[in-house]
N, C-alpha and C positions, 0 to 999 in steps of 0.2 A: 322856490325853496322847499317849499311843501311836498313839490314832486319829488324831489332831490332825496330827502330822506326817507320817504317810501319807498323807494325804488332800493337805497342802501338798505333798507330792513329786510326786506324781502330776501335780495342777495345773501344778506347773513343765513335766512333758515334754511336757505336751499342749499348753501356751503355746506351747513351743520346735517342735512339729512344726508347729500352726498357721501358724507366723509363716514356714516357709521356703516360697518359691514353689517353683511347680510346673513343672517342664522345660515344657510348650507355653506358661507364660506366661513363661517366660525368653524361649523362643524367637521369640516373640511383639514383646517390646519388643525386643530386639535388633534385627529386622526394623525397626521402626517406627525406629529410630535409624539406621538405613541410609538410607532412604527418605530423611529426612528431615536430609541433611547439613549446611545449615546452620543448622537449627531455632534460634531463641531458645526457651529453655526459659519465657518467659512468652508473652502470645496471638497475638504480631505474630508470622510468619516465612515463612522463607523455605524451601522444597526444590528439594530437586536429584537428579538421577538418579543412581544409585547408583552408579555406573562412573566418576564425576566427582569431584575433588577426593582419590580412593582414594589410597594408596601401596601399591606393592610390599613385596613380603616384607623388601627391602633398603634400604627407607625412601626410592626414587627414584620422585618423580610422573610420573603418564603425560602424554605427547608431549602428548596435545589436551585440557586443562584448562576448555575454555570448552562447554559445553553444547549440542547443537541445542535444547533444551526446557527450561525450568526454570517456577517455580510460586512463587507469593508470597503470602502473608495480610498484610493492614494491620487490625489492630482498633480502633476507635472505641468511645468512652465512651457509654455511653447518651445520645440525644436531640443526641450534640455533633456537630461534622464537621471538628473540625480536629486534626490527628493529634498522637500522644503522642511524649516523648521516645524512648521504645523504640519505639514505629510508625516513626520517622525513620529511628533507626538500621536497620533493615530495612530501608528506602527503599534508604538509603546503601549496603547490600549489594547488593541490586540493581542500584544503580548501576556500581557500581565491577565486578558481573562483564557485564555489559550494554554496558558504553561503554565497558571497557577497551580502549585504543588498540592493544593486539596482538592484539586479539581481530577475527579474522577472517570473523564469522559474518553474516549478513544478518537481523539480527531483524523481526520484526515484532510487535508490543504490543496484548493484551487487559487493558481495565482494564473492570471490572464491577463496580459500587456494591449493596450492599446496606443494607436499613435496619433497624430494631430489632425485625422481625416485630411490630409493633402496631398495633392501629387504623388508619389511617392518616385524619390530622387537617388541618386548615389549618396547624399547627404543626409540622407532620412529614413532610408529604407530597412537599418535595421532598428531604427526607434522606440519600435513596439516591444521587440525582441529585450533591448537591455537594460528597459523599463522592469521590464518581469523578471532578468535577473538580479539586480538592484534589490528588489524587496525580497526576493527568495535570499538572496545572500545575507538579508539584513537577519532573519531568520535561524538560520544557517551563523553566523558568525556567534552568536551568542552559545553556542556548545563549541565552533571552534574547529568544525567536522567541514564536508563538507555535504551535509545531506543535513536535515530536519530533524533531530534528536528529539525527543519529548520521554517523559519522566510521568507517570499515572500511575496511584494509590490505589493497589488491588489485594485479592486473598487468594491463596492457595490451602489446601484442605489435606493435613494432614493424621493418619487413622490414629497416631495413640493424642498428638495434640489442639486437634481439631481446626479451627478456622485459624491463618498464620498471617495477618498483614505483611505486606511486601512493597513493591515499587516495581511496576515492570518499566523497564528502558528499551526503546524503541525506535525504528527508523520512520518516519512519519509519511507514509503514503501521500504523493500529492497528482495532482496535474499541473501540466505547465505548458500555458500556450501563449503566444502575442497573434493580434490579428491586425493589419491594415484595412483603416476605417473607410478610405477614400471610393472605391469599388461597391462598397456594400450599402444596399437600401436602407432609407431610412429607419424603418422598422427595426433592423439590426444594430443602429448605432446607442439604444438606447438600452436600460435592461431595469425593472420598474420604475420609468419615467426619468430616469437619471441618466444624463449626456455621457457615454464613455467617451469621448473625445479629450484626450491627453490623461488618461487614465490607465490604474492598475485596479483588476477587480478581482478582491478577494474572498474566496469562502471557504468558512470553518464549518466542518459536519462531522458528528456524533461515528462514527465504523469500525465497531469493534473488529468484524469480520477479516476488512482487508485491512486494519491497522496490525492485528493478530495474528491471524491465521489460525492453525489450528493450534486447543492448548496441549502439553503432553501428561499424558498419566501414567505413573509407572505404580505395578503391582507386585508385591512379591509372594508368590510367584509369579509369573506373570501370564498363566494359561493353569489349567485343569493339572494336576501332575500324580502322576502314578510311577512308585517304584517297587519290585518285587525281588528279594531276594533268594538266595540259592535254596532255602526251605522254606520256598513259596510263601513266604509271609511279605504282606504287600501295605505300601504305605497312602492312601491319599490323602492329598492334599489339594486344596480349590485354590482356585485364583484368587490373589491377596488374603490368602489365612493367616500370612504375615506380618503383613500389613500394607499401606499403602499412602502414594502421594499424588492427588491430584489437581488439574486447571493450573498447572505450574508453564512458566514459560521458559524453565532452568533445566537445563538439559544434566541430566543426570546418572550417576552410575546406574544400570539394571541389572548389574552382576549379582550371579546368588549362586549360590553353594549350598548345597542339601546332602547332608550325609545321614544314610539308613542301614543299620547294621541290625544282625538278631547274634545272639549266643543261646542254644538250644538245648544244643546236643548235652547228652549225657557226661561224658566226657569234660568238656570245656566248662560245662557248671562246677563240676566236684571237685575239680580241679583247685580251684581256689573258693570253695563252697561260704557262701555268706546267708544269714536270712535279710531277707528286706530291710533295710534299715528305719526304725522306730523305736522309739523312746520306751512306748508302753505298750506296746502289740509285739505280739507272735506272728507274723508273716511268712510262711514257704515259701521259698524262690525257688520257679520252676523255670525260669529264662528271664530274658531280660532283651529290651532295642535300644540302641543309641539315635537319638535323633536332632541331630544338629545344623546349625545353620549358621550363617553370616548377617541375617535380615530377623535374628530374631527379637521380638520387642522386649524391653524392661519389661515387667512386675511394679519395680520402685516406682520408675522415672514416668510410667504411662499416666496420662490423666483419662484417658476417655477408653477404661479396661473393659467396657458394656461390647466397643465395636470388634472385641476380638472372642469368639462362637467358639464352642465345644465342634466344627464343624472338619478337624482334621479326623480322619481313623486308620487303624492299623489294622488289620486281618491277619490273624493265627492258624493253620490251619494245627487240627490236633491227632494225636495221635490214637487209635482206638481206644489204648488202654484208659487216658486220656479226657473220655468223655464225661465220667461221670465226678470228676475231680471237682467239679465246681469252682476254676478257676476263673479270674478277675485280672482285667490289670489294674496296674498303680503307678502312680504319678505324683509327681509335685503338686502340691494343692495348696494354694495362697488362705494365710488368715486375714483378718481385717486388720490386723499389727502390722501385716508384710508379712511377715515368719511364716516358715513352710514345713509338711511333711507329710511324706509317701500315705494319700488315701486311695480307698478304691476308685474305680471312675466307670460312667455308664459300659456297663459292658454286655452284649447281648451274642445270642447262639446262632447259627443257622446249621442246618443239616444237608448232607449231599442223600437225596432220596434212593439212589442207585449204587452209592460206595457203602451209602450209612456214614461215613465219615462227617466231623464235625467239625466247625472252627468257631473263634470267641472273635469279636469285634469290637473296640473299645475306642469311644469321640476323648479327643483331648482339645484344648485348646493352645494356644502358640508360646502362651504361657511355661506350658508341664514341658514342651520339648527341653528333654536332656535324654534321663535313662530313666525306662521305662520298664517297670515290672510287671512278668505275669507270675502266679502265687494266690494263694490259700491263705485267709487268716485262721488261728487255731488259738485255742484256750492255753494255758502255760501247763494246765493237766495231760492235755495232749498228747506235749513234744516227744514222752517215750513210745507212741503207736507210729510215729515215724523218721526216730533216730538212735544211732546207740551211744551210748558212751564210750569216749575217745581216751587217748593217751597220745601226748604230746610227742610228734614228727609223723603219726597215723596219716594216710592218704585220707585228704576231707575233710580232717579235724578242721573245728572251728570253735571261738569261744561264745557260750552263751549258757545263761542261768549258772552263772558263775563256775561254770565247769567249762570242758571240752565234748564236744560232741561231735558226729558223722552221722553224714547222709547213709552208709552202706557199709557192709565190711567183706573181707575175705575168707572163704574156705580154705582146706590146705593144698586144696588143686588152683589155687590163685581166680577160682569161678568169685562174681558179683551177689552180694546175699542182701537184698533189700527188704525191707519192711510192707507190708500187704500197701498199708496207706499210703508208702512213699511210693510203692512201684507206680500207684496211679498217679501221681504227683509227675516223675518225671519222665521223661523221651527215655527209650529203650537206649541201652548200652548195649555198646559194637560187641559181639563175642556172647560168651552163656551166662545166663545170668538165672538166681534161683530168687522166688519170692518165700517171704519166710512166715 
């Protein structure tokens, strides 16, 4: 009897050592439950990298929860191809971290059908095949299309309102294979340690590249632009002085319209003679450009006025008389209210070494495009060293300093009589003309 229960004792502790695992195969599954964060513990599931879905020591999730990679198994019943309640729900996880609408990521989708590694028969031969379109379609039905729609939270950058949240909609790049298991080595039937046999193998990856392609940017202008008109007075303009839209996936108008006009001539100024329009200044008008556009930005409505540069200019070339005029252009010029009015704007010389001829250069920005003045500011003591007093229906008349006044008058031989100061002021008139 004595033996009898020695012998049961014994049996007990060596049941009880048997039965406790061994530290590498703790170590072991623990691992494998890392790897495999959202495994269903029956055949369908899903993984995820380890670094994903984690929490901190203080139980707060990391900032980027959505995956560049993740990994799926779909299992099928022997001989069947249409997925189980637990294969769905798997889907369903995939889905929901895949197409989550804050999810930022550009996927691209590998779906590869496997069949039951047997024979392969009339009866079985396309198994693999409509195993993979089953879960592609399951995909695909939920936009309703029939390709892979996916929906990703992105920005496009526009110049007056800077960064623009958007949503690009997309067809979703995939691969799509089935492969018959029966033919193939061992080696191949598996794919980290995991039986394809009557399986679907899914993977999700991060590509912007081929989910995208290229983004479009459109500038206005959309290249370097120069225009020069009939009295060689020439406009640049850079590439988006206009302003611009880019990393857009929206295909958009690039049409633009730039019109550049000067009025010069003698003639065409007197004709309906104004001075620059200002409130409290005396300004000469010795010409004027029109410069307009389709693309051109608010003033009001811009918030981000820094990204648009004094980097447009105009080139004047001048007339001898001309040079020593000390002309300026004038522009629109925004206050900190919004409210505007004609100030001067950088304007600089250059000389033709060989003509001696001169021309005036003046930067604007996309803002001033309208009508542009060139003109002399002058003291109100001035005005009579370069105008005379008018009478009402006078060629030229014009109202200012509460009178009527003209740029020029006539002789009794109908000759042009201008003032020493205006002559330099303005472009020679066609025919004879006397300075006075």
């Amino acid at each position: 009897m004595k033996k009898a229960l020695l012998y049961f004792f014994i049996m007990s502790i060596g049941t009880s050592l048997f039965a406790q695992p061994t530290p590498n195969s703790l170590s072991q599954k623990n691992k494998n439950l890392n790897k495999q964060e959202l495994s269903s513990s029956s055949c369908s599931q899903i993984i995820l990298p380890t670094n994903v879905g984690q929490r901190t020591q203080r139980g707060i999730k990391q900032s980027t929860p959505f995956p560049d990679k993740f990994e799926a198994y779909i299992c099928f019943e022997s001989g069947k191809s249409n997925y189980t309640e637990e294969a769905l729900n798997v889907l369903d996880s995939v889905y929901k971290i895949a197409f989550d609408k804050n999810n930022g990521k550009f996927y691209k989708i590998t779906i590869i059908g496997y069949d039951d590694a047997e024979l392969v028969q009339e009866d079985n031969s396309s198994l693999a095949r409509q195993r993979a379109i089953i879960v592609f379609e399951y995909f695909s039905a939920r936009e309703n299309t029939e390709y892979i729609v996916r929906r990703t939270p992105s920005k496009y950058f526009h110049s007056c309102e800077g960064e623009i949240e958007c949503v690009i909609k997309y067809k979703m790049p995939f691969d799509f294979k089935w492969i018959n298991l029966n033919d193939k080595p061992q080696a191949e039937r598996k794919n980290n340690g995991i039986d394809l046999k009557s399986k679907v193998y899914i993977l999700v990856e991060n590509n912007p590249e081929e989910c995208l392609g290229k983004f479009n940017d459109y500038y206005y202008p959309s290249q370097d632009t120069t225009i020069l008109t009939n009295n060689m007075s020439m406009l640049k303009m850079p590439k988006g002085a206009l302003g611009s839209i880019t990393h857009t996936k929206d295909t958009l108008e690039s049409d633009l319209t730039l019109r550049f006009e000067d009025l010069l001539s003698f003639e065409q100024l007197t004709r309906n003679y104004q001075l620059i329009p200002h409130k409290r200044q005396y300004i000469i008008n010795a010409g004027y450009f029109v410069v307009k556009s389709n693309r051109q930005p608010s003033y009001e409505n811009c918030k981000l006025k820094e990204n648009y540069t004094q980097n447009i200019t105009i080139r004047l070339p001048l007339e001898m008389q001309q040079n020593n005029a000390r002309l300026k252009f004038y522009a629109r010029t925004y206050k900190p209210n919004g409210t505007w009015e004609y100030k001067a704007v950088p304007t600089t010389k250059e000389k033709d070494k060989e003509t001696k001829l001169e021309a005036i250069i003046g930067s604007f920005s996309a803002f001033q495009l309208d009508t542009i003045y060139v003109g002399k500011r002058i003291d109100e003591a001035e005005m009579s060293n370069y105008f005379y007093p008018a009478k009402e229906g006078e060629p030229g008349a014009f109202q200012a300093m509460g009178g009527l006044l003209k740029p020029y008058k006539l002789d009794k031989r109908g000759s042009i009589i201008l003032k020493k100061e205006m002559e330099m002021i303005l472009r020679k008139p066609v025919g004879e003309s006397i300075s006075e």
